[in-house]
Biopython code that builds the backbone (N, CA, C, O; Angstrom):
import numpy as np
from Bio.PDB.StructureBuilder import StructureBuilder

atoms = [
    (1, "UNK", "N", (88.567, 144.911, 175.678)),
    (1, "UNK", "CA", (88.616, 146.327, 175.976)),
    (1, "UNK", "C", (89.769, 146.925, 175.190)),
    (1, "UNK", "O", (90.873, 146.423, 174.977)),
    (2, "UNK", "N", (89.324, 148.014, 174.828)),
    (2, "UNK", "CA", (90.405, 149.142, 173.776)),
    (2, "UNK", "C", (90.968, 149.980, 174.519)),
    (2, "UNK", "O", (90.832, 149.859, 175.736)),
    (3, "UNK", "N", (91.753, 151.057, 173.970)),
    (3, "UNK", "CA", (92.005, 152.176, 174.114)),
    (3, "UNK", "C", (91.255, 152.931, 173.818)),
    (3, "UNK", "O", (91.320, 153.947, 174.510)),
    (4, "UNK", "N", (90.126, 152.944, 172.680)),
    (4, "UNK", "CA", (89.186, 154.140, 172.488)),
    (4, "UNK", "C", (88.034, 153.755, 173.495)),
    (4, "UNK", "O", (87.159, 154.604, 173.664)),
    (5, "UNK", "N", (87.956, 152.745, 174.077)),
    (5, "UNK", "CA", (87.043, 152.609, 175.023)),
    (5, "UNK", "C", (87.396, 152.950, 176.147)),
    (5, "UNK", "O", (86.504, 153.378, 176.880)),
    (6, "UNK", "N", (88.291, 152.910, 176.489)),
    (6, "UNK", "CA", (88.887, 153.647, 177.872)),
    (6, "UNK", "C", (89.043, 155.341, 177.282)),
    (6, "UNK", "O", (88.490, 156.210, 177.956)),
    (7, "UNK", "N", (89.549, 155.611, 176.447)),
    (7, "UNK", "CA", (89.517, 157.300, 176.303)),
    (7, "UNK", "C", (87.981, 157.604, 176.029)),
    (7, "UNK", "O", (87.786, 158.761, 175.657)),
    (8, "UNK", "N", (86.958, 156.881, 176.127)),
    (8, "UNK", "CA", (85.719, 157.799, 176.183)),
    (8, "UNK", "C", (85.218, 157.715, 177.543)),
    (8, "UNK", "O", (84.510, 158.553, 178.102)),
    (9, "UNK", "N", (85.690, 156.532, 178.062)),
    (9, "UNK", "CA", (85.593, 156.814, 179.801)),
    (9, "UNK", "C", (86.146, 158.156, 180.624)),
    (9, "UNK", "O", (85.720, 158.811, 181.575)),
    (10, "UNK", "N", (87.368, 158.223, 179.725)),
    (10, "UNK", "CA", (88.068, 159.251, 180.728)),
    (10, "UNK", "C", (87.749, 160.721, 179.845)),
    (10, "UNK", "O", (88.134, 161.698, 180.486)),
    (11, "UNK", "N", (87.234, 161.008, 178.744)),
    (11, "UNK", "CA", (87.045, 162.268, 177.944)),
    (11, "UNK", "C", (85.509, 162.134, 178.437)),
    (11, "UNK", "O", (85.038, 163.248, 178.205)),
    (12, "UNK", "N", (84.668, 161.468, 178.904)),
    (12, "UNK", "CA", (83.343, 161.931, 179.242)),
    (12, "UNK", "C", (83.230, 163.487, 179.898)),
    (12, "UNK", "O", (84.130, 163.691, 180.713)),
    (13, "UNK", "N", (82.405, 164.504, 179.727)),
    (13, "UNK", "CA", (82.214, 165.156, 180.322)),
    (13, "UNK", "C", (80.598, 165.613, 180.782)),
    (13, "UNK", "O", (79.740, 165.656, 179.901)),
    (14, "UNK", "N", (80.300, 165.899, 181.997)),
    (14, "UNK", "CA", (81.423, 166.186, 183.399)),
    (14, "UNK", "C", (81.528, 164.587, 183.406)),
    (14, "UNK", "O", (80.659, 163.763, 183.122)),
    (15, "UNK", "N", (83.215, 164.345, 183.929)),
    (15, "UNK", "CA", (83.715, 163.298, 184.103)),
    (15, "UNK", "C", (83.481, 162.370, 184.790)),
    (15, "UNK", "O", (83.587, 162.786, 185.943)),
    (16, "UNK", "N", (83.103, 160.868, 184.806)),
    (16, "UNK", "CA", (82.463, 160.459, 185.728)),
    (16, "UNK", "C", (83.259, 159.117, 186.583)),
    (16, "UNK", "O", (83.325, 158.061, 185.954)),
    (17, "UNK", "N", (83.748, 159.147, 187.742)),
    (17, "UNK", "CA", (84.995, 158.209, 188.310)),
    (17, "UNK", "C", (84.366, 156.740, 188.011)),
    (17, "UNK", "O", (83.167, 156.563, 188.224)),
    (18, "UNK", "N", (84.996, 155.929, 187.628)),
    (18, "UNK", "CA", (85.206, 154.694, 187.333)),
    (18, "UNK", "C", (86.041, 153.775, 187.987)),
    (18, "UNK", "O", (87.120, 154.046, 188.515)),
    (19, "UNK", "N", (85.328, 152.328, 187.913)),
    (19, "UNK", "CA", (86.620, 151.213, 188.043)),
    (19, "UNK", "C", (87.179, 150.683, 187.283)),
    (19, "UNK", "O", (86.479, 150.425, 186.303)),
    (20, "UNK", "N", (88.169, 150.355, 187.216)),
    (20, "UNK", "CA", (88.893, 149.127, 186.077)),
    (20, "UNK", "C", (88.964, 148.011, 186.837)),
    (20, "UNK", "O", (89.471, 147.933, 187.956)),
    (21, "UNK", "N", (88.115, 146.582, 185.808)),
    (21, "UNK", "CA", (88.586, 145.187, 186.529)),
    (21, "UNK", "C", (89.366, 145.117, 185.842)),
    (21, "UNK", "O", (89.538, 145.880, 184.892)),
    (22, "UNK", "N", (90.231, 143.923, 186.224)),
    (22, "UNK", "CA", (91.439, 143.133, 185.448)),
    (22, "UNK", "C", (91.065, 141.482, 185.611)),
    (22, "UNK", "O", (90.408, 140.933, 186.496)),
    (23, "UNK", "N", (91.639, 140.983, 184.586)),
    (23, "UNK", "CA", (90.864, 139.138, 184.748)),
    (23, "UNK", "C", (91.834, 138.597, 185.860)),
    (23, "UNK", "O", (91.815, 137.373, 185.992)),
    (24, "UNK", "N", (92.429, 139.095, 186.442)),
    (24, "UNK", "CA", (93.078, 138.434, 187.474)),
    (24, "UNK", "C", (92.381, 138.635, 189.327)),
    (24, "UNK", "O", (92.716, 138.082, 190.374)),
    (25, "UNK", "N", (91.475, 139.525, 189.062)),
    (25, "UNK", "CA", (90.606, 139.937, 190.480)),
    (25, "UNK", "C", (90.873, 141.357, 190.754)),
    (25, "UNK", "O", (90.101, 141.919, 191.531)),
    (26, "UNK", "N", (91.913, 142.075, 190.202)),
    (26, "UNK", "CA", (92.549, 143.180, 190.720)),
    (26, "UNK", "C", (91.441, 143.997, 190.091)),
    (26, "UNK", "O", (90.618, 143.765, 189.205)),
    (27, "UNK", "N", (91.746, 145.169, 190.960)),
    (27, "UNK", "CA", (90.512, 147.011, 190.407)),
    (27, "UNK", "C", (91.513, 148.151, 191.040)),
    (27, "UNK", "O", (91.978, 148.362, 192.160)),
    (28, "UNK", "N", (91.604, 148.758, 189.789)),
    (28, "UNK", "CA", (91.713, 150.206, 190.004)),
    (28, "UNK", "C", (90.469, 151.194, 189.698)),
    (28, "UNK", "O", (89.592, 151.160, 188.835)),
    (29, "UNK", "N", (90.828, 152.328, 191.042)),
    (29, "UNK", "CA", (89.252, 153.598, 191.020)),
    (29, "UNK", "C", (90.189, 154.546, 190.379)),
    (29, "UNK", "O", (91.335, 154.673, 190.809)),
    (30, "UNK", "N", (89.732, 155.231, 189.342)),
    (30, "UNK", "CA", (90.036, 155.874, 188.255)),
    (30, "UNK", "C", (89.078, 157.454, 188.521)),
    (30, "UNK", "O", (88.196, 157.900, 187.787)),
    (31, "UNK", "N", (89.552, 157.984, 189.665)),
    (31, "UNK", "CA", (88.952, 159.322, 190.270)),
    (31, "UNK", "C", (89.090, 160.611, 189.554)),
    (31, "UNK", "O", (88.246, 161.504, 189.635)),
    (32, "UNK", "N", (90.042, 160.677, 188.934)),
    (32, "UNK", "CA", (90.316, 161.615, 187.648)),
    (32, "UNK", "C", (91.042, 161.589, 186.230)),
    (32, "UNK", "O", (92.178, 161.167, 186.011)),
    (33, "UNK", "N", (90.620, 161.845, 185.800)),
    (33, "UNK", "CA", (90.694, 161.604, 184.355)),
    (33, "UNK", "C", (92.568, 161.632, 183.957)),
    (33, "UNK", "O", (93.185, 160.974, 183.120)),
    (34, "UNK", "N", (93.136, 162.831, 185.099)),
    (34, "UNK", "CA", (94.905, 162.321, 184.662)),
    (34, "UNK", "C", (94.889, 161.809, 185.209)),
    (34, "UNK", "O", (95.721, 162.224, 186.016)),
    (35, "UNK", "N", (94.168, 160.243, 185.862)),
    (35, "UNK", "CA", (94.956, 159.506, 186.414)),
    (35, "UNK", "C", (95.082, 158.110, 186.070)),
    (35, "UNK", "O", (95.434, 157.155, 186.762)),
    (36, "UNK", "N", (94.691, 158.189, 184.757)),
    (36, "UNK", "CA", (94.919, 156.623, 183.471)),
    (36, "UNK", "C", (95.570, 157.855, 181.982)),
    (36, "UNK", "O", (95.256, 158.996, 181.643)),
    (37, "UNK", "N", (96.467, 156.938, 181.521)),
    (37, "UNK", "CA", (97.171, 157.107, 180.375)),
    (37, "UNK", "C", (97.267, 156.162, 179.094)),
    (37, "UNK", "O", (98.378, 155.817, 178.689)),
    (38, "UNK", "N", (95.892, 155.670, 178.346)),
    (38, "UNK", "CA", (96.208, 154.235, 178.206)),
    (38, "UNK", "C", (96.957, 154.786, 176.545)),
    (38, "UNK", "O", (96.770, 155.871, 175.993)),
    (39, "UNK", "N", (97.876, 153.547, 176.025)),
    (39, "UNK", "CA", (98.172, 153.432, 174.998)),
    (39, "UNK", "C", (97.440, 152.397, 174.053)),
    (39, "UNK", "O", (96.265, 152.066, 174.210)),
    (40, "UNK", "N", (98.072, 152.037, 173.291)),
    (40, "UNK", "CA", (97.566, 151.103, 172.563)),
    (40, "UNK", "C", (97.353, 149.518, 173.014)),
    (40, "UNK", "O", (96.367, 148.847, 172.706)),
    (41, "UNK", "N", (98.621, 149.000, 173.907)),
    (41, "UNK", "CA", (98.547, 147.772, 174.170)),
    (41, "UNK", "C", (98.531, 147.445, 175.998)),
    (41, "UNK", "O", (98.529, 146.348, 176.556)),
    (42, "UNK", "N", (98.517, 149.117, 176.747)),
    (42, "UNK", "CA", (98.281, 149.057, 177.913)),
    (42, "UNK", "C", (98.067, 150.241, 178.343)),
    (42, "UNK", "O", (98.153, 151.195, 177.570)),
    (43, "UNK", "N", (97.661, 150.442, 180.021)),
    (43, "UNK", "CA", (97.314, 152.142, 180.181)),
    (43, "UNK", "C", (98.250, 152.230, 182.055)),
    (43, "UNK", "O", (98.322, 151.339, 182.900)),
    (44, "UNK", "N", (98.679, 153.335, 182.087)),
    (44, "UNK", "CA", (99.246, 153.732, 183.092)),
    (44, "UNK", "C", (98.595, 154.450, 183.791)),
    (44, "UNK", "O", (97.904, 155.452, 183.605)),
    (45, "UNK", "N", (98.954, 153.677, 184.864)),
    (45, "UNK", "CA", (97.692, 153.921, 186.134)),
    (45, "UNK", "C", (98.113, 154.606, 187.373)),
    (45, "UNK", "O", (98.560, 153.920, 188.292)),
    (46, "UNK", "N", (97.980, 156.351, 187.538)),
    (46, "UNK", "CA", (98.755, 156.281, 188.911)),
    (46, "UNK", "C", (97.769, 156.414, 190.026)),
    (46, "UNK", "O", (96.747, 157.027, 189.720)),
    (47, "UNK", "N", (97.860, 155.935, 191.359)),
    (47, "UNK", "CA", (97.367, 155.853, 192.773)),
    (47, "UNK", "C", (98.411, 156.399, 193.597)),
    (47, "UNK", "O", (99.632, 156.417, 193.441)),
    (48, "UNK", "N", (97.561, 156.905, 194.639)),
    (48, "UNK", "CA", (98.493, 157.690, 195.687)),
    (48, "UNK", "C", (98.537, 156.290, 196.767)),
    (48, "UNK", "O", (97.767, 155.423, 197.180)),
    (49, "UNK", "N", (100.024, 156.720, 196.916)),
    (49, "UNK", "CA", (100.313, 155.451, 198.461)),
    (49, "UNK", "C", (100.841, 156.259, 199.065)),
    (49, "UNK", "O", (100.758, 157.448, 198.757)),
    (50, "UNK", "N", (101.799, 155.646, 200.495)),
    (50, "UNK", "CA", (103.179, 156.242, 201.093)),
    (50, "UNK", "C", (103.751, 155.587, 201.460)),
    (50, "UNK", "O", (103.378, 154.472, 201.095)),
    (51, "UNK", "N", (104.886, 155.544, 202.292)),
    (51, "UNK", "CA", (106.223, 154.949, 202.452)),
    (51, "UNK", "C", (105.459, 154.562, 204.109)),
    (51, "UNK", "O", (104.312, 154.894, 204.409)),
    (52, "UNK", "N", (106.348, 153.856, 204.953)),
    (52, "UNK", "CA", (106.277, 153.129, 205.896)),
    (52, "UNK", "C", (105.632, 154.588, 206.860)),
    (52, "UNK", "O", (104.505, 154.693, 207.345)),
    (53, "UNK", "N", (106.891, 155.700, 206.923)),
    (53, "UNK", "CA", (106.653, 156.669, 207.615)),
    (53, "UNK", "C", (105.594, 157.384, 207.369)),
    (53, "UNK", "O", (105.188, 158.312, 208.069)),
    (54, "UNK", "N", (105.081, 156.956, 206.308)),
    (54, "UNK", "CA", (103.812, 157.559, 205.912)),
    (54, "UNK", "C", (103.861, 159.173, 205.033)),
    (54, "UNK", "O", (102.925, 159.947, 204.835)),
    (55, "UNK", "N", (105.261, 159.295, 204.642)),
    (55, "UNK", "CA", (105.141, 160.056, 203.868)),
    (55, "UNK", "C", (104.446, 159.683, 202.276)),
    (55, "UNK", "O", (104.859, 158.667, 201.717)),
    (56, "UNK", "N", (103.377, 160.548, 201.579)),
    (56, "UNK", "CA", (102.678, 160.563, 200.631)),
    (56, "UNK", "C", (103.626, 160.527, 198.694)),
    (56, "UNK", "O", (104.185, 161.429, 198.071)),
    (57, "UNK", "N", (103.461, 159.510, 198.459)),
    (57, "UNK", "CA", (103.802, 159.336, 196.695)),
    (57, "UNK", "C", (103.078, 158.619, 196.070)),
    (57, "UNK", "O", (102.290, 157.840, 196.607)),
    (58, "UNK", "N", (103.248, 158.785, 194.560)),
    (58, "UNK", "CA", (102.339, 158.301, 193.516)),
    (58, "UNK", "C", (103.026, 156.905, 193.409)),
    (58, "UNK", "O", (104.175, 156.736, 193.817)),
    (59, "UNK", "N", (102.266, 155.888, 192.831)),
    (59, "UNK", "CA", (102.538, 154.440, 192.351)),
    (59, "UNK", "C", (102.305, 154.450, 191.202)),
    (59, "UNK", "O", (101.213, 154.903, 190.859)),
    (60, "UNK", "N", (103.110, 154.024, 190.322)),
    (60, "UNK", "CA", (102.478, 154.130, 188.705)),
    (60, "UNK", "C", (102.361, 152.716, 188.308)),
    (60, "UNK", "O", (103.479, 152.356, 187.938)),
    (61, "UNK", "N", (101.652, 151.911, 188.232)),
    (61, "UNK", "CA", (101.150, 151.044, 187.747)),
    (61, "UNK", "C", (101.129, 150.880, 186.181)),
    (61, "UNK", "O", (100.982, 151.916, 185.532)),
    (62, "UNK", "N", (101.275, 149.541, 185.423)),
    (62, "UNK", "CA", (101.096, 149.284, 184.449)),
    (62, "UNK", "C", (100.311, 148.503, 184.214)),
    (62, "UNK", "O", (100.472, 147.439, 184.812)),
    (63, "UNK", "N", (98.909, 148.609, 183.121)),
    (63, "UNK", "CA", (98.115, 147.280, 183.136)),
    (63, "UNK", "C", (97.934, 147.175, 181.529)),
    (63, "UNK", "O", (97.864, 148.102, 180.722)),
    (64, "UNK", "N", (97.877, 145.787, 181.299)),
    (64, "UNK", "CA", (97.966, 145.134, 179.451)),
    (64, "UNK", "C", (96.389, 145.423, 179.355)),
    (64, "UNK", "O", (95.498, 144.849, 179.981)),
    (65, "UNK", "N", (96.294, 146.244, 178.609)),
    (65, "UNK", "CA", (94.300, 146.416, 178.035)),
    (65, "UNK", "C", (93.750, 145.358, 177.785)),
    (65, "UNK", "O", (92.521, 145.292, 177.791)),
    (66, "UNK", "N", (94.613, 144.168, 177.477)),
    (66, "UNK", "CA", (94.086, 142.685, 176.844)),
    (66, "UNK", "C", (93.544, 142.244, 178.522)),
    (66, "UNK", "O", (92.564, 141.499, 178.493)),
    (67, "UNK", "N", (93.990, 142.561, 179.795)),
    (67, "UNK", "CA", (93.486, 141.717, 180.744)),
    (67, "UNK", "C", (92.204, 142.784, 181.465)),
    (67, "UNK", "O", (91.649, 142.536, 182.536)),
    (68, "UNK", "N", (91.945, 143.870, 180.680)),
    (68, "UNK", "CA", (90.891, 144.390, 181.478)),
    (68, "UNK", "C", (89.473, 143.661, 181.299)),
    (68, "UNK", "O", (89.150, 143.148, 180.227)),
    (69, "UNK", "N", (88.963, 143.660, 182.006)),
    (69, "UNK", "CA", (87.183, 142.791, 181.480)),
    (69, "UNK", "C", (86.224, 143.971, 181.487)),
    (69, "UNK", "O", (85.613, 144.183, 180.440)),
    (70, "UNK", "N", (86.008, 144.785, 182.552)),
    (70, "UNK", "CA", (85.143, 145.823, 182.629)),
    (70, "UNK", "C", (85.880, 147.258, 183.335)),
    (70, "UNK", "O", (86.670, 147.511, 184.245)),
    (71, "UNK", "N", (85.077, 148.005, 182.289)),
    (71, "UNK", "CA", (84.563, 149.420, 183.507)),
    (71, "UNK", "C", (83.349, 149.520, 184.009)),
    (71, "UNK", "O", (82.338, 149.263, 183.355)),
    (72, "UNK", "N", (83.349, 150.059, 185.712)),
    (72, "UNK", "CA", (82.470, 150.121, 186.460)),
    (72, "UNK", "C", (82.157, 151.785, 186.816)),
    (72, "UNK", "O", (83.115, 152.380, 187.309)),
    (73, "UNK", "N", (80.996, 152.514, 186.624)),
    (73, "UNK", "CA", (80.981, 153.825, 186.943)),
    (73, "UNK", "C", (80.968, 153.715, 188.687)),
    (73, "UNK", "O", (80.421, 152.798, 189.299)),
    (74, "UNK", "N", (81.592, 154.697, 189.226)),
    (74, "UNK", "CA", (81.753, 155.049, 190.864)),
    (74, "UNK", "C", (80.964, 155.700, 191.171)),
    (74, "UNK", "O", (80.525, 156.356, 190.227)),
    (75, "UNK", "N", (80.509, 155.884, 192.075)),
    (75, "UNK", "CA", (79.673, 156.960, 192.628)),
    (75, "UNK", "C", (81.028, 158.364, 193.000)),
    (75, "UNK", "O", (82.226, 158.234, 193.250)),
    (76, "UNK", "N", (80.218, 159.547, 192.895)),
    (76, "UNK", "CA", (81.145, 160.601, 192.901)),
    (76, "UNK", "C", (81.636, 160.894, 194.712)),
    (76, "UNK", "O", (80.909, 160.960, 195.703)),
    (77, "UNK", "N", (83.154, 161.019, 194.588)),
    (77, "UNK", "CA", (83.180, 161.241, 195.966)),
    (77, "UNK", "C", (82.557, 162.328, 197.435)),
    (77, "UNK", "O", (82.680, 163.511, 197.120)),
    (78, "UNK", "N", (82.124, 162.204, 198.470)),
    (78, "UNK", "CA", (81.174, 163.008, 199.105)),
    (78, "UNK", "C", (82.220, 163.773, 199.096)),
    (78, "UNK", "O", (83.411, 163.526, 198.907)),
    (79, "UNK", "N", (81.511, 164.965, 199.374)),
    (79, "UNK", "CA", (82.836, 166.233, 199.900)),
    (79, "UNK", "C", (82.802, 166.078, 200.939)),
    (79, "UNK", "O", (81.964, 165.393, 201.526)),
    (80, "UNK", "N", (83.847, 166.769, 201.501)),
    (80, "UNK", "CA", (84.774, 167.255, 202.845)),
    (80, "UNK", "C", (83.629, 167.770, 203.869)),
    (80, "UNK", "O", (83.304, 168.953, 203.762)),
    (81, "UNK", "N", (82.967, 166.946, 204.890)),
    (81, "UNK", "CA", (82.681, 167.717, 205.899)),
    (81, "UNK", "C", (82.918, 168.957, 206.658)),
    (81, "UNK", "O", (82.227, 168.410, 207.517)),
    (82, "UNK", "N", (83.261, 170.238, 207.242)),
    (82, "UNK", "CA", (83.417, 170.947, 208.087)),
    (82, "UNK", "C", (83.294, 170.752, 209.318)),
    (82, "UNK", "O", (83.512, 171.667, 210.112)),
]
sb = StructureBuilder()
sb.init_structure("model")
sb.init_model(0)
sb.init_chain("A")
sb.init_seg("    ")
for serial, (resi, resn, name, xyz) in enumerate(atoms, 1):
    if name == "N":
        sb.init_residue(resn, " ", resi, " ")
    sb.init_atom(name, np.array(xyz, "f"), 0.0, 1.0, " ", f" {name:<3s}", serial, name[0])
structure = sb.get_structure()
């Protein structure tokens, strides 16, 4: 896996959410397009977490493009009930 293969994942339009495997078992869901940055020899990945108290922050992750194996398309998220 490249970098131009991941930037046509994330420049698709309308954009379509994805997974990233990694050869180690790990997946990131890739829900919007700012939310992978890849470079040449890896891509920055942020996910929302929070702290114990449960206050809300980003995790920025780093992953080597050499250990990705696949992208997986997601199904798009349902909207918000009322």
């Amino acid at each position: 896996m490249g970098q131009a293969d991941l930037m046509e994942w994330l420049r698709c339009q309308p954009f379509q959410p994805f997974r990233i495997h990694l050869s180690d078992g790990a997946s990131y869901d890739i829900r919007h397009p700012d939310q992978a940055s890849p470079g040449i020899l890896s891509v920055f990945v942020v996910t929302p977490g929070h702290d114990p108290s449960g206050t809300p922050w980003d995790v920025l992750t780093t992953l080597s493009m050499m250990h990705i194996t696949r992208l997986v398309p997601l199904p798009p998220l349902a909207p918000p009930s009322n």
